[in-house]
C-alpha positions in Angstrom: 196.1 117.1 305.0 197.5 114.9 302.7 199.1 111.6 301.7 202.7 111.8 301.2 204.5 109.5 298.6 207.3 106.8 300.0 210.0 108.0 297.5 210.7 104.5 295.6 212.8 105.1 292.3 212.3 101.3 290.5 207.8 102.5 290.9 206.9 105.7 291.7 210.1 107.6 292.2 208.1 110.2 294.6 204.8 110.8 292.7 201.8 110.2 294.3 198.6 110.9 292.0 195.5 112.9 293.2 193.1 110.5 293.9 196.0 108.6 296.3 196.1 111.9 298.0 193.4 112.7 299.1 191.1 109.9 299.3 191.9 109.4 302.9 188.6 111.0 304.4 186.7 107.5 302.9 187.8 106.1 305.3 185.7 107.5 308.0 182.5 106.7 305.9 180.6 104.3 305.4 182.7 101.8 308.1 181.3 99.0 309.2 182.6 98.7 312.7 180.3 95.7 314.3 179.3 92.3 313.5 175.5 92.4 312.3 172.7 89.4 311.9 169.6 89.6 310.5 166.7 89.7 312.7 165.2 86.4 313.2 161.5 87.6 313.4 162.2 90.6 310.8 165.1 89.3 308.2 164.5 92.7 306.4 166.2 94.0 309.8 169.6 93.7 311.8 169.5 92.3 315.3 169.8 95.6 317.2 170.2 94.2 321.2 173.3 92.0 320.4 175.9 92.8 317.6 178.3 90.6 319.4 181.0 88.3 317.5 179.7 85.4 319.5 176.1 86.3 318.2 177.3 86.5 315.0 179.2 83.3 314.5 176.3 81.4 316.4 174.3 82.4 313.6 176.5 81.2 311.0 177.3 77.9 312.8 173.4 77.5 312.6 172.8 77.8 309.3 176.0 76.3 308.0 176.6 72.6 306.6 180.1 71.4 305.9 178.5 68.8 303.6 176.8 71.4 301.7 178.2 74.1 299.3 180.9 76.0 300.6 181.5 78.9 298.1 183.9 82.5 298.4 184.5 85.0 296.2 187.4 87.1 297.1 187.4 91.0 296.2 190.6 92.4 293.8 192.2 93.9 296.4 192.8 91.8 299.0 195.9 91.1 300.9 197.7 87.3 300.3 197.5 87.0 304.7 193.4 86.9 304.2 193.3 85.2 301.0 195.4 82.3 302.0 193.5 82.1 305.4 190.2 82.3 303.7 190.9 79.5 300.7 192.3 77.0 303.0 190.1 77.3 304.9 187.0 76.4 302.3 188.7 74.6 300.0 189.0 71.9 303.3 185.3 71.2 302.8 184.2 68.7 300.6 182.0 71.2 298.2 184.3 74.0 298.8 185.3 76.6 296.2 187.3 79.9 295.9 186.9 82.6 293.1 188.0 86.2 292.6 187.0 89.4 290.8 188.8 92.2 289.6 191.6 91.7 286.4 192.3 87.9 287.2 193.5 87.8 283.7 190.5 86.1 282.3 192.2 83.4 279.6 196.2 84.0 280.6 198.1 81.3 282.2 199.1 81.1 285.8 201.8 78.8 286.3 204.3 80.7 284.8 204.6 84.5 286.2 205.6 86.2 282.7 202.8 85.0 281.5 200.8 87.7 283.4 203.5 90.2 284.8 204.3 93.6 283.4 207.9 92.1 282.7 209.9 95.2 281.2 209.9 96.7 284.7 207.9 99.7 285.4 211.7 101.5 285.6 213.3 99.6 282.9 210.5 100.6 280.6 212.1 103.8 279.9 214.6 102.0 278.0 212.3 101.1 275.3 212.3 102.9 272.1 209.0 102.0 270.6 206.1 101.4 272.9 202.5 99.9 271.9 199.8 100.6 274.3 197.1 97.7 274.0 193.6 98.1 275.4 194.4 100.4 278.1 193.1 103.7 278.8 196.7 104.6 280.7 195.9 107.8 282.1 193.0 106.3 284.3 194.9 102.9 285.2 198.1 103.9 285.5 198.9 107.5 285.4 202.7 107.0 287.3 203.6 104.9 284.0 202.3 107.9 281.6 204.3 110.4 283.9 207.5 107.6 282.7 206.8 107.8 279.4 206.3 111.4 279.0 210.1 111.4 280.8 211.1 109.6 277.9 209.4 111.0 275.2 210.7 114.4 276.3 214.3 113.4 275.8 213.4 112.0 272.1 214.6 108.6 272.8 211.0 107.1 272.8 208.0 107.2 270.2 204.5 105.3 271.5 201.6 104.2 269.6 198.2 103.0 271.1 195.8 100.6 269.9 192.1 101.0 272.1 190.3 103.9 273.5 191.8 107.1 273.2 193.3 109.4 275.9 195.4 112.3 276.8 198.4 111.2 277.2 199.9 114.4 278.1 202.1 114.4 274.9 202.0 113.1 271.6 200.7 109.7 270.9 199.3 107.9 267.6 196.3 106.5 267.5 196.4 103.3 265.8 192.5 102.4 265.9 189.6 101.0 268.8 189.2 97.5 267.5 191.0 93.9 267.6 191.0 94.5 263.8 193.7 96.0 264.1 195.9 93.7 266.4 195.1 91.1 263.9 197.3 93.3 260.9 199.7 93.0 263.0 199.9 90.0 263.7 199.8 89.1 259.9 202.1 91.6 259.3 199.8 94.0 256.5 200.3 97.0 259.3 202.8 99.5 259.1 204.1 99.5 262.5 205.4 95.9 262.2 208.2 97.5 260.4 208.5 99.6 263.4 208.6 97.1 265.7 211.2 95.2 263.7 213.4 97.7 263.4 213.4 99.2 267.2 216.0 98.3 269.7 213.9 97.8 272.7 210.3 97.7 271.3 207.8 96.8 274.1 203.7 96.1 274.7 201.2 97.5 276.9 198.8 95.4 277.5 195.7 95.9 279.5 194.6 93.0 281.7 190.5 93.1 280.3 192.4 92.7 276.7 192.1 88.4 278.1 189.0 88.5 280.2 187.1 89.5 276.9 185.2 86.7 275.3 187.9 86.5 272.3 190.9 86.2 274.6 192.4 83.5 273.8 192.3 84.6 270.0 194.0 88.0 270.9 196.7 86.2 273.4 197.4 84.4 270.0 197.7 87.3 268.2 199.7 88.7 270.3 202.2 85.6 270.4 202.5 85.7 267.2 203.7 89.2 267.0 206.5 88.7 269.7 207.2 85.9 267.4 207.7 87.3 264.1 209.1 90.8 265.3 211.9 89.5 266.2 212.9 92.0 269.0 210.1 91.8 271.6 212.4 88.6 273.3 215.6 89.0 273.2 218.4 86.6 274.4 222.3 86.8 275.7 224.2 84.9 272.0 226.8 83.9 275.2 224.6 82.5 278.5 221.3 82.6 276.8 219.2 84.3 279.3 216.6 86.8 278.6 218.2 90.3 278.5 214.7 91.9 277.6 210.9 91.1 277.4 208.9 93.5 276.2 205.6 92.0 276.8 203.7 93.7 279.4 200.6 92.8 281.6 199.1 95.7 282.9 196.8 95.0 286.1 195.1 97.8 288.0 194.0 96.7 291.4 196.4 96.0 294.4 196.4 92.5 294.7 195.7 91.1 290.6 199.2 89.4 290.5 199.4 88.2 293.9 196.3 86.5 293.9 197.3 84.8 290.4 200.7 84.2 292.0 199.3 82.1 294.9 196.6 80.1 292.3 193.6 82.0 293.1 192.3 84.0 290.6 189.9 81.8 289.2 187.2 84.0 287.5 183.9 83.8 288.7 181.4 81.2 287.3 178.7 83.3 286.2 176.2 80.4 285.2 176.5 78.6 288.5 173.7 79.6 291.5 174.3 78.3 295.1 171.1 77.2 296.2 171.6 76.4 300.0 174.8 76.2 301.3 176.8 79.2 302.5 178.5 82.0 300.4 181.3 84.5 301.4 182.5 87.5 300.2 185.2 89.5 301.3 186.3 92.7 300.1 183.8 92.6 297.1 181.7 95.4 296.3 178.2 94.9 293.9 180.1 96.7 291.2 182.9 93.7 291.4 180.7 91.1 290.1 180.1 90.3 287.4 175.6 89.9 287.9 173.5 90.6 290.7 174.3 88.6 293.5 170.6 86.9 293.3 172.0 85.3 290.0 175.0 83.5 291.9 173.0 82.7 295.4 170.0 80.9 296.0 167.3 82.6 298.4 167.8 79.9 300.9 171.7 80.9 300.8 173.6 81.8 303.7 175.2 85.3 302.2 178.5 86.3 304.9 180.0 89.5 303.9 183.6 90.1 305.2 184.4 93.8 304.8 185.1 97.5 305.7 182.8 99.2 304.0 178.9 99.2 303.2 177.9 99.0 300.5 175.0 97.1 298.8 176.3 93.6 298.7 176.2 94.1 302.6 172.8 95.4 302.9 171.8 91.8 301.3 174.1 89.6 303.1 172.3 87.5 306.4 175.8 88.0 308.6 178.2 91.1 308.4 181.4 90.3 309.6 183.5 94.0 310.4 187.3 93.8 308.8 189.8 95.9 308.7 190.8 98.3 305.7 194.4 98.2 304.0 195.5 100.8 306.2 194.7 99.0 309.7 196.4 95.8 309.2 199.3 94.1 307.9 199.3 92.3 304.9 201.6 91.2 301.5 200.8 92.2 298.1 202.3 91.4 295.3 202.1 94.7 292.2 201.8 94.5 288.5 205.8 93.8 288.3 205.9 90.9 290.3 207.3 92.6 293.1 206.6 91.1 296.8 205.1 94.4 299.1 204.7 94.3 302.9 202.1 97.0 304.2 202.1 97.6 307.3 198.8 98.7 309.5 199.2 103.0 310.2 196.2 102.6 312.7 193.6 100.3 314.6 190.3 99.1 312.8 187.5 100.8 314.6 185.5 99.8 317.4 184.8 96.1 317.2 186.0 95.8 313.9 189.0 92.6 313.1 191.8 92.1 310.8 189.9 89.8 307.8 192.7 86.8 308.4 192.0 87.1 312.7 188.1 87.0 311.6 188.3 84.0 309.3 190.9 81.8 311.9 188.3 82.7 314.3 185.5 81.3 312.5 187.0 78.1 311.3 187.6 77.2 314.9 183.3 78.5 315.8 181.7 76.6 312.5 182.3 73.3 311.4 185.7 71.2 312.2 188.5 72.1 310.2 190.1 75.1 312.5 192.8 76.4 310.6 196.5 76.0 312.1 197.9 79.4 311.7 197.9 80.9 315.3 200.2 84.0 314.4 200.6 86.0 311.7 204.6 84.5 311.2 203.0 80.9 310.3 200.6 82.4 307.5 204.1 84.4 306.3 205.3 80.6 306.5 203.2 79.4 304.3 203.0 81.7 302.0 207.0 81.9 301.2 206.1 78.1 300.7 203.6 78.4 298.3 205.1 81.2 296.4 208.9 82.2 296.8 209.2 85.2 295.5 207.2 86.3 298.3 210.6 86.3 300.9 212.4 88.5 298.3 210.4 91.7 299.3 211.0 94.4 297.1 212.7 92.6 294.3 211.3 91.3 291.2 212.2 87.9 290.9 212.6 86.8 287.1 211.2 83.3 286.1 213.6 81.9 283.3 212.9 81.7 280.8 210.2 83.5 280.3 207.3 81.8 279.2 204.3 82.7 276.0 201.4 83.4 276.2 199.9 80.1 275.1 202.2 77.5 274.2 200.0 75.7 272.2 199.7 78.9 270.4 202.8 79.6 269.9 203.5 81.3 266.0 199.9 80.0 265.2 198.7 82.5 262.5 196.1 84.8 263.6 194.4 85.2 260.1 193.4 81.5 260.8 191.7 82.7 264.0 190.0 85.3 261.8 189.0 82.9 259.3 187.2 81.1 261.9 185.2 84.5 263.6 187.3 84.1 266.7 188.4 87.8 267.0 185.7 90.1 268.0 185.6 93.4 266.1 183.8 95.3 269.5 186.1 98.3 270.8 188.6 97.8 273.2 187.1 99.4 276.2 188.4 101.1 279.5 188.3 99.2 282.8 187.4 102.5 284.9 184.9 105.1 283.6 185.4 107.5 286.3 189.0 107.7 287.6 187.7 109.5 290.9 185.2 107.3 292.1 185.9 103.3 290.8 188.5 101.4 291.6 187.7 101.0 295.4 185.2 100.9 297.8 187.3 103.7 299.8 187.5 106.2 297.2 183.5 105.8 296.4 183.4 106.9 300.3 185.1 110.1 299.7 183.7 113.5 299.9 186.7 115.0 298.4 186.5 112.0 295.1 183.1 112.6 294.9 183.5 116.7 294.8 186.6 115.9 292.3 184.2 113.8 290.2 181.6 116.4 290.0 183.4 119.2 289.0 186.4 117.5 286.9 184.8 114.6 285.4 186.6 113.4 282.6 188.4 116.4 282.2 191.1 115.8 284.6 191.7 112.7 285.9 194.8 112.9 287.9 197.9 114.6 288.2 198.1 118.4 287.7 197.6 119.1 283.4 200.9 119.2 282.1 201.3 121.1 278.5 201.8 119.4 275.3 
């Protein structure tokens, strides 16, 4: 058995990496498939005579205040339908607040989608002629786009450079250096691909999302600014209706729902210095590894932890209610990829036992605790809303091009980076890879797998994805 690609020419054409393939067995591990509560006499045990829904709402109705703290923190991965359902719902509480993991794209802007979209166009990339990979290890985060590359390389009509941790990219790449140090050349101009980047037709940038959740991000937006602005050819403009006929600065994000959830305004990275003490805190579809510290750093022991989620890991072990969803494959749900484009999944099967779709659980639960029931009695009203809230979102399939396309930073815009080194705001720590070990992170469904974790054991870092091709 196997997962077989949807043919798609503008993304994927009709690849379909390893770890895509046959990660499917996760998800019969590890499930959770009932509500659970913590024993009232024993809360280092789960109530074992009634794992009902009613039990488990009662519970959170009785330890829940709507005039206390109201917190959720939303995994990277999921779908606009639950996220929508989930924010309103909190955010209608006095003391309520909504924050997500995964690449929320740290210091970028949100109110502009090219300010954190891969904007070339996955397809439309193989029209550039001089590529700079930035801070992304490619071959773990997005091996379809190497496959692209290597396409073009192959037919001579493409050279590309990379700036970060080095990797195989299955053909021959130079390797401009592991630091921001570099980035700062050339934004000043003192580095020799500047002339490179002036000269190409098409040139374009790869940037990895983490580049602007670093601690210097703002600097190395700047930087980055400033080389679009002084190359010359990164934007480019139509001399006779004065649209943009190509940006080549590129946002690369690696989880299913980074864009989407920056799309409808909530990505808002987690605030790692704040502690709910009392109150109630939920997570859905995060996984320990998500955050950022231990979850005793970001609740209070007298916090009421709800997990929301198909799969056990340790974040459930700790939380006082576990509320069963459904995974990506048993309901429907919109996403929006690295492109901008708007993507309907539909559910291939059931969830399991008593397990719910997350956006059935959280309407559910708004009408059990507190007052504010949400309004959305079908999945057709959430679809409602969410073409209000974000338009793009109706035009499924298509990238939607916001015009014109916006900077980085405004404020920013041309400022010299060397004046950002002058004042120790560029960091001169290694770029670093977002995934370690291509087989296992990424989600909580892979880390399930017998077949990921027999890959990881005997391929390691070896082989990461698609069958070794030779240089």
């Amino acid at each position: 058995m196997r997962v077989v690609p949807r043919p798609f020419e503008e993304i994927n054409e009709d690849w379909l990496n390893d770890k895509s393939r046959f990660s499917y067995d996760g998800l019969k591990r590890q499930r959770l498939t009932q509500p659970l509560t913590r024993s009232p006499v024993d809360p280092s045990q789960w109530t074992q005579m009634d794992r009902s829904w009613r039990t488990a709402f009662k519970r959170i109705q009785s330890n829940f205040s709507a005039s206390g703290p109201v917190r959720a923190i939303m995994g990277p991965s999921v779908d606009l339908n639950s996220a929508l359902c989930l924010s309103d719902w909190v955010h209608s509480f006095q003391l309520g607040s909504v924050e997500s993991t995964g690449s929320v794209g740290g210091t970028l802007g949100r109110d502009i989608p090219s300010q954190f979209r891969f904007n070339t166009g996955i397809q439309n990339l193989e029209n550039s002629d001089f590529c700079v990979v930035i801070g992304s290890n490619l071959m773990e985060e997005a091996p379809l786009l190497v496959s692209r590359l290597r396409s073009v390389f192959l037919r001579d009509t493409l050279e590309v450079v990379n700036l970060g941790p080095p990797t195989d990219f299955t053909f021959p790449v130079s390797q401009l250096g592991v630091t921001a140090k570099t980035l700062v050349e050339m934004a000043e101009g003192r580095h020799p691909v500047c002339a490179k980047l002036a000269t190409a037709q098409r040139p374009s940038l790869v940037i990895g999302s983490q580049v602007f959740e670093r601690d210097d991000g703002m600097a190395l937006a700047s930087c980055i600014e400033t080389i679009a602005c002084y190359s010359g050819k990164l934007r480019q403009f139509s001399t006779e209706t004065g649209e943009c006929i190509w940006d080549g600065i590129n946002v690369l994000h690696h989880n299913a729902n980074d864009v989407g959830l920056l799309e409808l305004g909530l990505a808002n990275p987690i605030n790692k210095s704040e502690r709910t003490d009392g109150g109630t805190l939920f997570l859905m579809g995060v996984n320990e590894d998500d955050l950022p510290v231990p979850l005793e750093e970001l609740a209070g022991p007298t916090t009421q932890v709800v997990y929301i989620g198909h799969h056990g890991d340790q974040l459930a072990a700790k939380a006082s209610v576990v509320l069963a969803g459904g995974a990506f494959s048993e309901k429907n749900g919109t996403y929006i990829n690295t492109e901008g484009r708007s993507q309907y999944a539909r559910n291939a099967t059931t969830p399991p036992v008593d397990a719910r779709e997350d956006w059935k659980i959280i309407r559910a639960l708004s009408e059990a605790v507190g007052d504010n029931t949400l309004p959305f009695e079908s999945e057709r009203d959430i679809q409602t809303r969410l073409e209000l809230l974000v338009p793009s979102i109706a035009d499924r399939g298509d990238i939607v091009q916001s015009t014109p396309p916006a900077t980085m930073f405004a404020s920013n815009f041309g400022i010299l980076s060397s004046k950002l080194c002058g004042g120790q705001s560029v960091d001169c720590t290694p770029f670093d890879t977002q995934i370690h070990d291509f087989y296992l992170e990424g989600n909580v469904i892979a880390k399930s797998s017998q077949s990921m974790a027999k890959a990881s054991a005997e391929l390691g870092i070896d082989r990461s994805n698609f069958l070794q091709f030779s240089h």
